[in-house]
C-alpha positions in Angstrom: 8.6 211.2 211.1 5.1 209.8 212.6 3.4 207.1 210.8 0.9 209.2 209.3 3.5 210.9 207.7 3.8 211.2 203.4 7.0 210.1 202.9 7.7 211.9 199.2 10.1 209.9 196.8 12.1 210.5 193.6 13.3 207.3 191.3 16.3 207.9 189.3 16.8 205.3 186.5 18.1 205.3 182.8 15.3 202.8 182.1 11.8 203.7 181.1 10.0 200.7 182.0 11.9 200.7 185.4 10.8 204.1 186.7 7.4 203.4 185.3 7.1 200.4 187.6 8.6 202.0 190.4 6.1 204.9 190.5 3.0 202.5 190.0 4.1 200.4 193.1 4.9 203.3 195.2 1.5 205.3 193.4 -0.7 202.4 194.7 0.7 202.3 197.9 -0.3 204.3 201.3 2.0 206.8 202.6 4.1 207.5 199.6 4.0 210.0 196.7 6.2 210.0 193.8 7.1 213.7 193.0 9.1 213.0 189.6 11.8 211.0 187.9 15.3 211.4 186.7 17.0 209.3 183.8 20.6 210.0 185.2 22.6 211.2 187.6 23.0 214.6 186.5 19.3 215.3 186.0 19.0 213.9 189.8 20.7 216.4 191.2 18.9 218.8 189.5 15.4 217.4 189.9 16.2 217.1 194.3 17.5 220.7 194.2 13.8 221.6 192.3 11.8 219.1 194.5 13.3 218.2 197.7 12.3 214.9 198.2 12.4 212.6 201.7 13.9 209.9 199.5 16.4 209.4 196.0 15.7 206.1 194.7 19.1 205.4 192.8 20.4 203.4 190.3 24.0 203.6 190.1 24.9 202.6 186.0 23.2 205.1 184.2 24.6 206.8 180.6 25.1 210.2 180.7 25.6 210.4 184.9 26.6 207.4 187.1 24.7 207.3 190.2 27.5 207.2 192.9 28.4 211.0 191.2 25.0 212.3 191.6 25.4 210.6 195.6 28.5 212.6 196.6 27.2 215.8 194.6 24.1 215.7 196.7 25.9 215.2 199.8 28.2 218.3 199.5 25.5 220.1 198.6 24.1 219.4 201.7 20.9 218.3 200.1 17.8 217.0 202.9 16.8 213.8 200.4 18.0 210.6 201.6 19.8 208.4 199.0 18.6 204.8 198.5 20.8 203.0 196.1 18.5 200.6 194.4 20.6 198.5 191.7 21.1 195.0 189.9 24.9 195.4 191.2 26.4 194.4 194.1 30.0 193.8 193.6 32.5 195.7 196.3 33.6 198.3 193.4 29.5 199.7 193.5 28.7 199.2 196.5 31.6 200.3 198.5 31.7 204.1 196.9 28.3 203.9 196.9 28.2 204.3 200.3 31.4 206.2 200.7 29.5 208.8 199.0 26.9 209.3 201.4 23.9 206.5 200.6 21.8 206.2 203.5 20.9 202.6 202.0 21.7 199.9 199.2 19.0 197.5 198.5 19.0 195.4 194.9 16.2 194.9 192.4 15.2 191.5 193.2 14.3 192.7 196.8 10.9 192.3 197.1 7.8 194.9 197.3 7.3 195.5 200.9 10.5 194.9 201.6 11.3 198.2 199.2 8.6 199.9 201.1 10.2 199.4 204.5 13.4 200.5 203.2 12.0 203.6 201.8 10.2 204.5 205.1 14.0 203.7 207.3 15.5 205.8 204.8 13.0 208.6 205.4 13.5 208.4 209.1 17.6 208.5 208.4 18.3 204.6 209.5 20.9 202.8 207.3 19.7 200.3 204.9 21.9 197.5 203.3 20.6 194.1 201.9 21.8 191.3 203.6 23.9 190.6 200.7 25.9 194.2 200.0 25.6 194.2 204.1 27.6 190.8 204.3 30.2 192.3 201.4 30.7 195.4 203.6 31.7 193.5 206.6 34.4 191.6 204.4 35.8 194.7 203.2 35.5 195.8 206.6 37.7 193.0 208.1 39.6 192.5 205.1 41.0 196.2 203.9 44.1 195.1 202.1 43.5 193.5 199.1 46.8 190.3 199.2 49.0 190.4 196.5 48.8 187.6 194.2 45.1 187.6 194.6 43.3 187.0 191.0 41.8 190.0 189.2 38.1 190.0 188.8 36.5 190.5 185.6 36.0 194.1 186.2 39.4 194.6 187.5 40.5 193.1 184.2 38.7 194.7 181.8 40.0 198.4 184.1 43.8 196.9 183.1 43.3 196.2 179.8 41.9 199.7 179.0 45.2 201.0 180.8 46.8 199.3 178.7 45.8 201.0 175.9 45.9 204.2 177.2 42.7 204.9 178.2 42.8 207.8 181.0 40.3 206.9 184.1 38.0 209.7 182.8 37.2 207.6 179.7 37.4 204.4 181.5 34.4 205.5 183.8 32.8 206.3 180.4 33.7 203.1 179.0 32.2 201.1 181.9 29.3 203.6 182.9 30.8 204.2 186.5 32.4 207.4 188.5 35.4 207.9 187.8 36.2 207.3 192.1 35.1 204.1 191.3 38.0 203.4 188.5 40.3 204.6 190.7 38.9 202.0 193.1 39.2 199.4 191.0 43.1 200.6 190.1 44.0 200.4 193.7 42.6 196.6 194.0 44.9 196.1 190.4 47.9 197.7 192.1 47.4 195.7 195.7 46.8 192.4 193.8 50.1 192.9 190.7 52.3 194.2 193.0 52.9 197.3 191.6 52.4 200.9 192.6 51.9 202.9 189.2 50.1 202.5 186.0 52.9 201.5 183.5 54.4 198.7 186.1 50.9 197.1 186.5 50.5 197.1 182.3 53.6 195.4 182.5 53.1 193.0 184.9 49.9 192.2 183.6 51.9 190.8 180.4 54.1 189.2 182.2 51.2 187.0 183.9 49.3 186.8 180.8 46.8 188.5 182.3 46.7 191.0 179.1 47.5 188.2 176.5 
């Protein structure tokens, strides 16, 4: 890709105001064009399949078709469009399957304008993309993969367990919390490593115990 090159973007977001912004920043800029939107994941896919774009710009939370979905569906579909993950969150749980799924970059909201730009234009050329803040989350994960028992939960992983605990199947969980379902299953794992426990009924139960669940 040469410098003079139109580097052609699509923004995926559930909010309005969001893609709005998006495509006047990138509309006023030189050397990109915004070819459409997508309010969810689902519609993503779709709208790369019809427009083939250089560049996804993705939100990950989105109602109706999480983002790290739309990621992984694009990347067995062999799609061209490299996948910029473009989000308020950066806790391990988004941005770890996030990138499992095949985003060439994650990058959060508060990033600032040309630093979007150069993102967009590294994405374009296939060059990885992280903010120094999922990038420094990464490398924990990296040199710490087993999650110690005993650790705390975190919020999410809490609020995972106590919809286990009432039955909830992951399906409805991811529903619940507007994630993939991979990304429950995630979550379950870091529960398990942390309780002690290798099933669903024995971390419930153990979650009691702890007062964890009440």
């Amino acid at each position: 890709m040469t410098p003079d090159t139109l580097i052609t973007v699509l923004i995926v977001d559930d909010h309005p105001v969001v893609r709005d912004g998006l495509r006047g920043m990138f509309e006023s800029a030189p050397g990109f064009t915004v070819l459409g939107e997508a309010a969810n994941g689902v519609d993503a896919v779709t709208r790369v399949a019809e427009l083939d774009p250089d560049v996804v710009l993705m939100d990950l939370r989105m109602p109706g078709g999480g983002g790290v979905d739309a990621i992984a569906a694009l990347t067995r579909a062999g799609a061209r469009a490299k996948v910029l993950v473009l989000t308020t969150y950066d806790t391990d749980s988004d941005t770890i399957p996030a990138i499992e799924a095949g985003a060439t970059g994650y990058l959060l909201k508060d990033a600032p304008r040309d630093e979007l730009f150069t993102a967009v234009r590294a994405a374009a050329a296939g060059r990885t993309v992280l903010s120094p803040a999922v990038a420094s989350r990464l490398m924990s994960a990296v040199r710490t993969p087993v999650t110690p028992a005993g650790a705390p939960l975190s919020a999410r992983e809490r609020e995972v367990l106590a919809l286990v605990a009432k039955g909830t199947s992951n399906r409805e969980i991811a529903r619940v919390l507007f994630v993939s379902e991979a990304t429950v299953k995630t979550h379950l794992t870091h529960v398990y490593a942390k309780l002690g426990v290798s099933d669903r009924a024995a971390a419930v139960a153990v979650g009691y115990d702890r007062g964890i669940l009440g």
